[in-house]
C-alpha positions as CSV (number, residue, x, y, z in Angstrom):
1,X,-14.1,-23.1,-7.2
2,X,-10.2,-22.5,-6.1
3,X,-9.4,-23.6,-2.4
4,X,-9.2,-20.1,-0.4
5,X,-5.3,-20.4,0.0
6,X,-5.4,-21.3,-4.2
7,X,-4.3,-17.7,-4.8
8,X,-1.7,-17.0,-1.7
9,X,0.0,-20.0,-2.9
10,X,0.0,-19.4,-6.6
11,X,1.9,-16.1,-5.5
12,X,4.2,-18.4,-3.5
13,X,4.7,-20.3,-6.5
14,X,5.5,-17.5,-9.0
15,X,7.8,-16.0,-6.8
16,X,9.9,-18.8,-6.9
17,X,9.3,-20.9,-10.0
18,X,12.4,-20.3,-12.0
19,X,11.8,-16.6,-10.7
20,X,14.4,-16.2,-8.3
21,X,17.4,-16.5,-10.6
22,X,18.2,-12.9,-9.9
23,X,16.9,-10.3,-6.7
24,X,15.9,-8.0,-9.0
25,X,13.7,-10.1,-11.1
26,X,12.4,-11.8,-7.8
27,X,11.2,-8.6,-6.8
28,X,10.0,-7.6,-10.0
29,X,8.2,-10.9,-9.5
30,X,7.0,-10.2,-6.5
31,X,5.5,-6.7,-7.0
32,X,3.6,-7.9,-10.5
33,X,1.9,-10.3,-7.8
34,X,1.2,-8.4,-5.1
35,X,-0.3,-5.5,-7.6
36,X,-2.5,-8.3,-9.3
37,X,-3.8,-9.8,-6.3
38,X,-4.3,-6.3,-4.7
39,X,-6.4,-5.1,-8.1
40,X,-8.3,-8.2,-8.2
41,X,-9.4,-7.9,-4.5
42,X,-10.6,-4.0,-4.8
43,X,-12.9,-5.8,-7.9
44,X,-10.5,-5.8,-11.4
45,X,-12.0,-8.2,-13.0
46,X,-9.1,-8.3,-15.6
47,X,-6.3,-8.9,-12.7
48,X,-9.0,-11.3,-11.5
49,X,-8.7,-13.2,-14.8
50,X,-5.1,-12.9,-14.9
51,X,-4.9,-14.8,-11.5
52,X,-7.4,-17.2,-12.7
53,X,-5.4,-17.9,-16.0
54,X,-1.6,-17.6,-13.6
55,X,-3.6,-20.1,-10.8
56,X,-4.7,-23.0,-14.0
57,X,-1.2,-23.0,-15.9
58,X,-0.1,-23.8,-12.4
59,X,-2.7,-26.3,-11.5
60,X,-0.8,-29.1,-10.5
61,X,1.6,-27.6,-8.3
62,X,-1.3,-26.0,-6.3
63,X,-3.4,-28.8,-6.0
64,X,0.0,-30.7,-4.4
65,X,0.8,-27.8,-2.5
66,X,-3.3,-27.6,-1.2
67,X,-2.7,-31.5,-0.5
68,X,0.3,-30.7,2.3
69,X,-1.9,-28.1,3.7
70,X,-5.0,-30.2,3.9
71,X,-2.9,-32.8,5.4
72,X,-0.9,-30.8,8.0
73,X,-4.9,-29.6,9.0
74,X,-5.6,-33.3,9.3
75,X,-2.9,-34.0,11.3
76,X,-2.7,-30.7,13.9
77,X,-4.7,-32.2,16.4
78,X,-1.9,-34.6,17.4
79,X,0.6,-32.5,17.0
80,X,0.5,-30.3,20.3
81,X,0.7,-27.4,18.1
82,X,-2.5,-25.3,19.7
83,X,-3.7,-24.5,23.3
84,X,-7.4,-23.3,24.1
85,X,-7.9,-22.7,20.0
86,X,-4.6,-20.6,19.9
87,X,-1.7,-21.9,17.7
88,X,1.5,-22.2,19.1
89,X,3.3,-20.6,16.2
90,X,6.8,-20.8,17.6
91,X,6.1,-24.8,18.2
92,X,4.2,-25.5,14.7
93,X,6.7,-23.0,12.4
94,X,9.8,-26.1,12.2
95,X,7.7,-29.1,12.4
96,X,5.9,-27.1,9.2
97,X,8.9,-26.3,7.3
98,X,10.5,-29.5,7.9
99,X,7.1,-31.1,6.2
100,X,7.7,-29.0,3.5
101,X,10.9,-29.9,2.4
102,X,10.0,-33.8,2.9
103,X,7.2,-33.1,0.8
104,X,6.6,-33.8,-3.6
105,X,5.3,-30.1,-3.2
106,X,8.6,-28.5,-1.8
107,X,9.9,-25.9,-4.7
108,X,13.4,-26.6,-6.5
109,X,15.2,-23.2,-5.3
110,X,13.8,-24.0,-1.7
111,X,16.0,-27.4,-2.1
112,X,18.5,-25.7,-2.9
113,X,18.6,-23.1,-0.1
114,X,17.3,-25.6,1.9
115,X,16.2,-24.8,5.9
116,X,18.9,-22.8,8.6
117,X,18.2,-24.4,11.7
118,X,19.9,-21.2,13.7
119,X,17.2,-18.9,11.1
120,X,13.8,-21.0,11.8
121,X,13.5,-20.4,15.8
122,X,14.3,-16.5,14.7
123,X,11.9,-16.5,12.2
124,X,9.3,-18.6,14.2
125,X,9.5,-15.6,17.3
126,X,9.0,-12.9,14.8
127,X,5.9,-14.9,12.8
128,X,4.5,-15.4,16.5
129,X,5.6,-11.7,17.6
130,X,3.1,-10.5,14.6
131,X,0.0,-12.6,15.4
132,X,0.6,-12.5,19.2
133,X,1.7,-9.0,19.7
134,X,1.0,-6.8,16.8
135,X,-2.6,-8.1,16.0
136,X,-1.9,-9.7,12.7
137,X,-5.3,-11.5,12.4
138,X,-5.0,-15.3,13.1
139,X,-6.3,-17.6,10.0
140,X,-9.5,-19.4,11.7
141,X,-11.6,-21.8,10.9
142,X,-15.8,-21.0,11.5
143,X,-15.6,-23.4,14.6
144,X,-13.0,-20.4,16.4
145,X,-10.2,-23.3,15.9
146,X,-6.4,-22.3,13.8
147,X,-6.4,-22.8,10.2
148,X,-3.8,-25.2,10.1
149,X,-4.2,-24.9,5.9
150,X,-3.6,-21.5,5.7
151,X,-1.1,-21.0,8.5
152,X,0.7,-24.0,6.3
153,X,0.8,-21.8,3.7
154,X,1.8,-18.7,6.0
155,X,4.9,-20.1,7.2
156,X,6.0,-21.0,4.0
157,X,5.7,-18.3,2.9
158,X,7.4,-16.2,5.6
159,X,10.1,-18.4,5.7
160,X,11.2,-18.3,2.4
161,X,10.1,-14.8,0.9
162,X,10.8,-12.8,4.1
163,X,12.8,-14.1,7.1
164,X,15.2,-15.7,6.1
165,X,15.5,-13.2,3.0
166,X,16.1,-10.5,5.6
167,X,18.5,-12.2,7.8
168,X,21.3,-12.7,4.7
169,X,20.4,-8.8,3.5
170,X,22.2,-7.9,7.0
């Protein structure tokens, strides 16, 4: 069986494996992936099989990627990243992003537009703003504790495929 983040990283993946060569076809990307995922969670079993077959063509990238996230888990607890089962997103969001792109996992185009230190405490506020003050639901482990694995995986993704997106459409 997949890890739970198997699929939100496989759409990480797609969106930026050799798919970002253009906006348009990133988008394209994007909304293909966020149809698929959206079918296969109201039950299509086809879209279901589609991210099954997307998610093993792409096996070995996940499995690094599920690595970094199981590590950064492993690691949280020394971190000073959490207070009373809470995460300090603001905190957490450049020491994860800087993991990243140290990482064997980090994505080629993410090299290459590599981190902007004035973007990530921006972007870290406004990932915090939505968990803290709009409710977004905070990934969570059975014990009550952060899922560091998933909230990995979050940032990432935030990061690359919205924040910093946004802040250069200005």
């Amino acid at each position: 069986m997949l890890k739970k983040w198997a699929h939100k990283f496989l759409y990480l993946l797609l969106m930026f494996l050799g798919l970002s060569t253009s906006v348009s076809t990133q988008v394209a990307a994007e909304d293909f992936l966020d149809r698929l995922m959206e079918r296969c969670s109201k039950g299509d079993t086809k879209a279901c099989s589609e991210l099954d077959k997307l998610t093993e063509k792409h096996k070995s990238q996940i499995d690094r990627q599920n690595a970094q996230a199981d590590a950064f888990q492993a690691d949280s607890h020394s971190l000073g990243i959490e207070t009373n089962n809470k995460p300090d997103i603001r905190k957490a969001y450049p020491i994860i992003l800087n993991r990243y792109m140290s990482s064997d996992a980090v994505e080629p185009v993410h090299r290459t537009r590599g981190l902007k230190p004035d973007q990530i405490n921006i972007c870290a506020k406004h990932l915090h703003d939505l968990y803290f003050k709009h409710g977004k639901e905070i990934p969570s482990l059975e014990s009550g504790k952060p899922d560091w694995g998933i909230i990995y995986l979050v940032v990432i993704d935030h990061y690359f495929r919205y924040c910093s997106r946004k802040s250069t459409d200005k």
